[in-house]
C-alpha positions as CSV (number, residue, x, y, z in Angstrom):
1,X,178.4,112.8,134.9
2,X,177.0,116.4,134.8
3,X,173.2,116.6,133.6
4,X,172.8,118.6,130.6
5,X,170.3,121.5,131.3
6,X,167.8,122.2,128.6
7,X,167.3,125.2,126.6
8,X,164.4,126.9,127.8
9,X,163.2,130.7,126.4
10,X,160.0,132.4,126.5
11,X,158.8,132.7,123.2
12,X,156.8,135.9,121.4
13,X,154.7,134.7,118.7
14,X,156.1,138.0,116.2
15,X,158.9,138.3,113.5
16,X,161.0,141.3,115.0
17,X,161.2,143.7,112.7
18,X,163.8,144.6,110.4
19,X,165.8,147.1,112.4
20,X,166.2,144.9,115.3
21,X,167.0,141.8,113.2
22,X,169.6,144.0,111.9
23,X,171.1,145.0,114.6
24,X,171.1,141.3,116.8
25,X,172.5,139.8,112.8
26,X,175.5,142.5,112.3
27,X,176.6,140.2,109.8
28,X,173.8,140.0,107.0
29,X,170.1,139.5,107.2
30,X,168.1,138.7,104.0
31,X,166.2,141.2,102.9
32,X,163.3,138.9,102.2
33,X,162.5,139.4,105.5
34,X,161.2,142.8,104.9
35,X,157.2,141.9,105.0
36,X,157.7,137.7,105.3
37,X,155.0,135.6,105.6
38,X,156.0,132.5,107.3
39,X,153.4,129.5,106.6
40,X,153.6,126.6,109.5
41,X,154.3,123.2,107.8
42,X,152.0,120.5,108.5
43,X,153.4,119.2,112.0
44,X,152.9,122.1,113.1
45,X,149.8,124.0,111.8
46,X,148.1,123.5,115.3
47,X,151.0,125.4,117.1
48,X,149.8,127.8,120.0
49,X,150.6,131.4,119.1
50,X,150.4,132.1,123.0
51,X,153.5,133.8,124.2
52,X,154.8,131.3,126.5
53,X,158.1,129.5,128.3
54,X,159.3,126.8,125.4
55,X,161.8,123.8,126.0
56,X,164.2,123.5,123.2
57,X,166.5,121.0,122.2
58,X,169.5,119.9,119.2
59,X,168.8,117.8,116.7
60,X,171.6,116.9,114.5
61,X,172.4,114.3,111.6
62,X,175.8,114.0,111.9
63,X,175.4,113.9,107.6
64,X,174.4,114.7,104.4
65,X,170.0,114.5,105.4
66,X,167.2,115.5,103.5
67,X,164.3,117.5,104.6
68,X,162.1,114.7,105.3
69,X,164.9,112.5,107.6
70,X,165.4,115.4,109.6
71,X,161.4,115.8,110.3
72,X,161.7,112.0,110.7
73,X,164.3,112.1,113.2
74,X,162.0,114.8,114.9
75,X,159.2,112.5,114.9
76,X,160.7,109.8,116.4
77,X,162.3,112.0,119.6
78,X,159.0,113.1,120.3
79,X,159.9,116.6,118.8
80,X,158.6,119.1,116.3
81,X,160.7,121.3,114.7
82,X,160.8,125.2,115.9
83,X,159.1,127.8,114.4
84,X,161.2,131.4,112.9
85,X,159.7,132.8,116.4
86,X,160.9,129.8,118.2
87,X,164.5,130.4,116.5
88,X,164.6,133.7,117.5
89,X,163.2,134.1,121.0
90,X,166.1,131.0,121.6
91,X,168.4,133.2,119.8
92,X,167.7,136.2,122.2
93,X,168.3,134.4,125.3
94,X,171.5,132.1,124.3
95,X,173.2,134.3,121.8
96,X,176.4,132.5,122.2
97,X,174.8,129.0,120.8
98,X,175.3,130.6,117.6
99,X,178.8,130.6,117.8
100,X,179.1,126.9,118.3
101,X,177.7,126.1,115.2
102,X,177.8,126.9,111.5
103,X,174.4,126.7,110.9
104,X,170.7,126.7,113.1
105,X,167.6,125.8,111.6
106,X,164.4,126.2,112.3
107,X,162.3,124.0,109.9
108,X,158.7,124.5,111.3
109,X,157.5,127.3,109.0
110,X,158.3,128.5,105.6
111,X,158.4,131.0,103.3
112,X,158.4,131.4,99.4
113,X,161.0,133.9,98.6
114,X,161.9,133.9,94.5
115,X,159.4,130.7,94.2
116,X,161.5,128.3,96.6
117,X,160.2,127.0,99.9
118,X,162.7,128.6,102.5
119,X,163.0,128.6,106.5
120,X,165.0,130.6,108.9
121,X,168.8,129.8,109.5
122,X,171.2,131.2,111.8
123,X,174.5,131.1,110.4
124,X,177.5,131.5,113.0
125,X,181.0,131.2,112.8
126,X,183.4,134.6,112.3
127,X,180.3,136.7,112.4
128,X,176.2,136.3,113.3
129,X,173.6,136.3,110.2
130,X,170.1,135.1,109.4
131,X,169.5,133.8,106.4
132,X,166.7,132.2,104.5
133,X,167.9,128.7,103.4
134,X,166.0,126.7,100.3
135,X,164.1,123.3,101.5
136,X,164.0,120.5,99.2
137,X,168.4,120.7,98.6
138,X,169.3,118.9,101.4
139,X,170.9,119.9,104.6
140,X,174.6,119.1,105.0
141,X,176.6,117.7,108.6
142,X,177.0,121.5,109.3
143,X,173.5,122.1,110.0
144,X,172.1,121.6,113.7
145,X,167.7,121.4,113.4
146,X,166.2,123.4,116.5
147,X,163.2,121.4,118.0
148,X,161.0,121.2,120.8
149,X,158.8,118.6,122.3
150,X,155.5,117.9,120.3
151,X,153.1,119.5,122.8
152,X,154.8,122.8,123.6
């Protein structure tokens, strides 16, 4: 049996801005990410912002989940979830993950856009986007939580 290989990027603590999200999401970015101000949740508020190489993994339901049993899920693998910079500098390196998928979240920080708590999504499928997705609706089997291990 083959040994899966992990995802591993090196990660620049920076949203990119809007022209180069643009062009890497040809099919739709949110403009709510003109000027964003991603908040880290709670797990990870103590986060290094040093640029660094970062080990990422999947975590996925298989179901309908809240918020909370995904973080839960997290927890108990030892994992945190990734931060938008996390999501992006994985993006940057494994484009073609994105195509695998309907939807890649990374639940670590978020946003209020229109007064609901949001996070950073990749959406896949006939074309690439980034969207921001409301917290707190539940996540559906679609959706695939990008993580990394607790002390990266």
């Amino acid at each position: 049996m083959e040994e899966k290989k992990p995802f591993v990027a090196r990660v620049v603590y920076a949203i990119p801005a809007m022209d180069e999200l643009k062009r890497r999401f040809p099919g739709n970015v949110s403009q709510a990410y003109v000027g964003i101000a991603f908040r880290p949740i709670k797990v990870c508020e103590k986060v290094s912002r040093e640029t660094r190489e970062v080990e990422f993994e999947y975590v996925h339901m298989g179901r309908d989940a809240s918020n909370d049993a995904v973080l839960a899920e997290m927890d108990k693998r030892g994992l945190r979830p990734a931060l938008p910079e996390e999501l992006f500098s994985f993006d940057a390196k494994y484009p073609e993950e994105m195509t695998k998928y309907m939807y890649i979240v990374a639940l670590g920080s978020e946003a209020i856009v229109v007064d609901h708590r949001r996070v950073a999504c990749l959406w896949g499928g006939g074309s690439r986007g980034l969207s921001l997705s409301c917290v707190g609706v539940g996540w559906d089997e679609g959706c695939w939580f990008l993580a990394v291990r607790k002390d990266a």
